[in-house]
N, C-alpha and C positions, 0 to 999 in steps of 0.2 A: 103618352097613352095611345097604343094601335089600335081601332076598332074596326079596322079591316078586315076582321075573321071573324068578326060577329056580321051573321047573314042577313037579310032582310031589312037593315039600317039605310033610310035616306040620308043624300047627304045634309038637308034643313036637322036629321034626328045628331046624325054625328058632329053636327057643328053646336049643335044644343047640350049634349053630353060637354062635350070639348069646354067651351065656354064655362060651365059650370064644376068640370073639375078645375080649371085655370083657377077661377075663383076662388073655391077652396084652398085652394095649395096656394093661392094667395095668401089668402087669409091665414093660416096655419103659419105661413115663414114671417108675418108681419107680426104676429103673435108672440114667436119665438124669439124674434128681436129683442121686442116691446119686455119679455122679459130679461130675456139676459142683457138688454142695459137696464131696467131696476136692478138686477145684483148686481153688477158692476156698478152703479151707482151705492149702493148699500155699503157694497167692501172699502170702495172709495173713502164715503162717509164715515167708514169704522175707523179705516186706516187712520185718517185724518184726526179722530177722537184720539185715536191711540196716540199719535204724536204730539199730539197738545198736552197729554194726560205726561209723557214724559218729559218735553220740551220743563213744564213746572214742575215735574220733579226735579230737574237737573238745576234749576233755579234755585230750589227751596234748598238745596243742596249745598248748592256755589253762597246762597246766602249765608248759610248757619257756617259754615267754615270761615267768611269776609270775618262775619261778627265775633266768631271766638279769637281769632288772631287778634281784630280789634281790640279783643278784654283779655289779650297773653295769655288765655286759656289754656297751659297747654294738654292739661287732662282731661278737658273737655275736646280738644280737638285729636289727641289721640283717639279718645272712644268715638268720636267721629270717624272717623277714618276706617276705626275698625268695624263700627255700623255696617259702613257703605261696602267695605268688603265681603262683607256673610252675607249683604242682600246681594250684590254682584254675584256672589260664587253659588249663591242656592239658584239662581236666576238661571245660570248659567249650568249647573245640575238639570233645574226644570226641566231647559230645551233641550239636552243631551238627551235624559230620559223619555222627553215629548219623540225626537227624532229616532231612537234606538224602539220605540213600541211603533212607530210608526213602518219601519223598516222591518220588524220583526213580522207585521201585521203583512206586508206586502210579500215576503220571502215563504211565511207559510199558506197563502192565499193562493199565490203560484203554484207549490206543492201540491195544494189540496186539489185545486183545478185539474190537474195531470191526471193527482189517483181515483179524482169522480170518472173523468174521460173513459177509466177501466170500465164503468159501471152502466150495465144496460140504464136507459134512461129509467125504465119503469122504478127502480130500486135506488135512483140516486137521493132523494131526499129520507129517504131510512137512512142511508150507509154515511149520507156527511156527517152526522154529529162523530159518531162511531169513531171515522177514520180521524175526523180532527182532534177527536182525546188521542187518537191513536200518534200522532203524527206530531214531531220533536222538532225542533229548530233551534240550533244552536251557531255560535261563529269560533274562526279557529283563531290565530295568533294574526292573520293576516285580514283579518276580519271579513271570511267568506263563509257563505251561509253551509253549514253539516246539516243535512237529513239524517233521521233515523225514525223509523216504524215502530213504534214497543208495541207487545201485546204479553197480556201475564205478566206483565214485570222486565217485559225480557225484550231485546234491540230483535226485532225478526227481521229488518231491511235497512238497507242506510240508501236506499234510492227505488225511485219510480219502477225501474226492470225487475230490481229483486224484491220489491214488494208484489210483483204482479205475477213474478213465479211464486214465492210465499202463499199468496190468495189462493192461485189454479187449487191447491193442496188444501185447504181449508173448507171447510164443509158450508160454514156459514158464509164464504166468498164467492166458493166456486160455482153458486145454485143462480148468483145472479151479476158474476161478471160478462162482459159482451161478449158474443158467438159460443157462452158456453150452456147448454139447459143443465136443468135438476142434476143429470147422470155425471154432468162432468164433459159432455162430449160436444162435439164442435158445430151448433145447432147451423152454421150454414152453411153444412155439408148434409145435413138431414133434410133440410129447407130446400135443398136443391134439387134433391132428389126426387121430394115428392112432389114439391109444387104446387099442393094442393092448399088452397086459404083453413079447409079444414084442419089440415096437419098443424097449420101455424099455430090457431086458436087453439086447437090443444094441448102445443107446445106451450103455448101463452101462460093457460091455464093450470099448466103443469109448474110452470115456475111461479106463480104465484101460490098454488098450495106446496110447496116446498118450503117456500119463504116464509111458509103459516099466517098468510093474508089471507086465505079464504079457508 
């Protein structure tokens, strides 16, 4: 922290300051430790339940197979076997499907991030929902992530660029994508021109009653 350009400070005021934000920014990182090993304690803790929790399943398991061999079960030991295979193979659907929403979850979050970017800030929490119904994520044979934009029913982009030409043309897009006002036209060339805080605020205003916020 520089307090060199604050005027009038003795050096007894600037070692006083100093001292007490050390302190704090002590305290804050001792804090932040102090939590993140409780969760890494936590996860440890769960981790460790979870493996005890399967270590005796695999027990109970290894058991009931000893014992029916023991009693030449063998149709007890076939449906055994076939048990253990439907709970393996759902197990193993689970985490596919856990990994696959997981992954879906990350590839259109990316996406959406991009096409908010378009979006004056003022207007980005209207336009996310919108765009995320809007906004398609699919994989191809090679299992890489397809974009495509629908509106009406209909694919209007399969990418960032052609979604952001698509909007410019759009009425409900274009009042409140960045550097564009109400008209359509390229407000930081109108911005520059006049310079005036006035101009802005009316600017402002203007794209707010367009949007029918005011």
């Amino acid at each position: 922290m520089d307090l060199s350009k604050i005027e009038g400070l003795t050096e007894e005021q600037s070692a006083a300051i100093t001292a007490m934000y050390n302190t704090d920014t002590e305290g804050l990182r001792n804090k932040n430790e102090q939590l993140l090993g409780e969760k890494k304690s936590q996860q440890a803790a769960a981790a460790e339940q979870a493996q005890i929790a399967e270590d005796a399943r695999l027990a109970a398991v290894k058991a009931e197979e000893a014992r029916l061999k023991a009693a030449n079960d063998m149709d007890g030991l076939k449906s055994h076997y076939e048990t253990q295979l439907a709970e393996q193979t759902a197990a193993a659907n689970e985490a596919a499907e856990t990994a696959k929403t997981a992954l879906l979850s990350r590839d259109k979050s990316t996406v959406l991030n991009q096409a908010l970017s378009l979006i004056h800030d003022d207007y980005k929490g209207l336009a996310e929902a919108q765009l995320s119904n809007m906004l398609k994520i699919s994989y191809n044979d090679q299992q890489q992530p397809v974009t495509a934009f629908e509106h009406a029913g209909k694919v209007v982009a399969n990418n960032i660029d052609e979604f952001k030409s698509w909007a410019g043309e759009q009425s409900q897009f274009k009042k409140i994508l960045n550097g564009v006002d109400s008209s359509g036209a390229d407000t930081r060339q109108s911005h520059s021109t006049s310079g005036t805080q006035g101009d802005k605020d009316s600017a402002f205003k203007q794209r707010l009653k367009s949007a029918g916020l005011t």
